[in-house]
N, C-alpha and C positions, 0 to 999 in steps of 0.2 A: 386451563392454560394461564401463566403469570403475565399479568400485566408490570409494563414495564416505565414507573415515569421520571423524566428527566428532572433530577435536582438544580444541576448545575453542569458546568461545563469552561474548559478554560483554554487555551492556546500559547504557546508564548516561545520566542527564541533565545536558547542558552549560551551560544556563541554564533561566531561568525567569523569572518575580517580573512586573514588569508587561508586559514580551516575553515575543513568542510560546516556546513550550520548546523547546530542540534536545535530540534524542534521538539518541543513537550508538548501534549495534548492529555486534558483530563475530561473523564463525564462521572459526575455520581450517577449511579440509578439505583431509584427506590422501587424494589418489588411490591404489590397487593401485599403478599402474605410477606413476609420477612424482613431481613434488617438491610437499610443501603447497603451499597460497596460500590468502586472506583473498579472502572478499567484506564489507565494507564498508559500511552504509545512515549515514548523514546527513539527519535528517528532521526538517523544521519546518513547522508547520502541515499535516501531511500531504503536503507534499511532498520526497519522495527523490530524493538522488542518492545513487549507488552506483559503488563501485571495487572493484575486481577486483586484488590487488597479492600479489607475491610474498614480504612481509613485514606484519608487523601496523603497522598505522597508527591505531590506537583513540588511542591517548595522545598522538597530535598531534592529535586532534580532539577531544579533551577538555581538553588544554592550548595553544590554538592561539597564546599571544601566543607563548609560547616554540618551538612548531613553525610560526612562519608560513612561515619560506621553504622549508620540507621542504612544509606545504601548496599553497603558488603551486606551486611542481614540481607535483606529485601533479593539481593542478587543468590545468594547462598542458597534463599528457600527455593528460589528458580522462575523462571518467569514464566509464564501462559504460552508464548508464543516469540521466537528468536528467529531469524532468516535473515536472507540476504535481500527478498522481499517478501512482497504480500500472500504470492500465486500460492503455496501451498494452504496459507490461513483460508483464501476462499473455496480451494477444494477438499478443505477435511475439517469442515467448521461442526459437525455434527454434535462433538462431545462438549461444546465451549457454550455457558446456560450466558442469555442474552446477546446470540452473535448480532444481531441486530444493533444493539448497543455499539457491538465493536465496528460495525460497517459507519454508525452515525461518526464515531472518532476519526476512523479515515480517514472520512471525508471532509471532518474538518480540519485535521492536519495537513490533508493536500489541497484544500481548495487557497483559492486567496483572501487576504486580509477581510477581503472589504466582504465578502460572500460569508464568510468565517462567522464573524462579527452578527452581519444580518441575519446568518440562520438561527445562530445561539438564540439572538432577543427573539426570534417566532419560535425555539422550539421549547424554552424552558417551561419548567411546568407542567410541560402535556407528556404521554403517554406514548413511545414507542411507536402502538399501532393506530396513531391518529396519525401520523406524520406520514410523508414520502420524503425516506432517505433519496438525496441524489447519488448517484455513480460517481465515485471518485475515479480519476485519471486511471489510477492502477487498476479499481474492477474492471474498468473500461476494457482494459489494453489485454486482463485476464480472459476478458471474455471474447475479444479478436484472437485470441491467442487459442483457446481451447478447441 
């Protein structure tokens, strides 16, 4: 089984003001055996899309006039994961290699600032299965719901 450890990880908002907010969240994860890669959320109004990419792509999605045609590519090839929210990612997560990974993003795209912030500095560095992901809002509400 691949171990999975956390490079880095980032949060930030792309708008605001009388539009809805866009929120970006990134995690590198470095597998045991193989080469990093980024999981990716893009979320507005609660709903994500998500990529899965070999390289970081945060700052084309917080600078997007200057990264639009690195975005059209990136959207063209298709994303991991599109909805209007979470509920179907967490019941057909089977085929997606580090959902673990993706539950850490969640949860830090939905927690608060200040939560956000403190978990990064305790989880960088370490590995997946050292940690306890918390429950973000939405598995929560998935899992009252199921």
């Amino acid at each position: 089984m691949k171990k999975y450890q956390i490079v880095n990880a980032r949060v930030d908002q792309y708008s605001g003001g009388p539009d809805p907010a866009i929120f970006n969240a990134e995690v590198e994860l470095k597998p045991t055996k193989g080469k990093p890669f980024f999981f990716i959320i893009s979320e507005c109004d609660g709903m994500p899309i998500i990529y899965k990419t070999k390289s970081s792509t945060f700052d084309w999605w917080m600078d997007q006039d200057t990264y639009s045609d690195e975005l059209d590519k990136l959207q063209e090839a298709g994303a991991l994961y599109e909805s209007d929210g979470y509920s179907e990612l967490f019941e057909n997560h089977d085929d997606i290699e580090c959902y673990e990974g993706l539950r850490y993003l969640i949860y830090l795209i939905r927690t608060s600032w200040e939560e956000m912030e403190a978990f990064i500095a305790q989880t960088k560095g370490k590995f997946l299965d050292e940690i306890e992901i918390p429950k973000s809002d939405v598995e929560k509400e998935w899992e009252e719901s199921a």
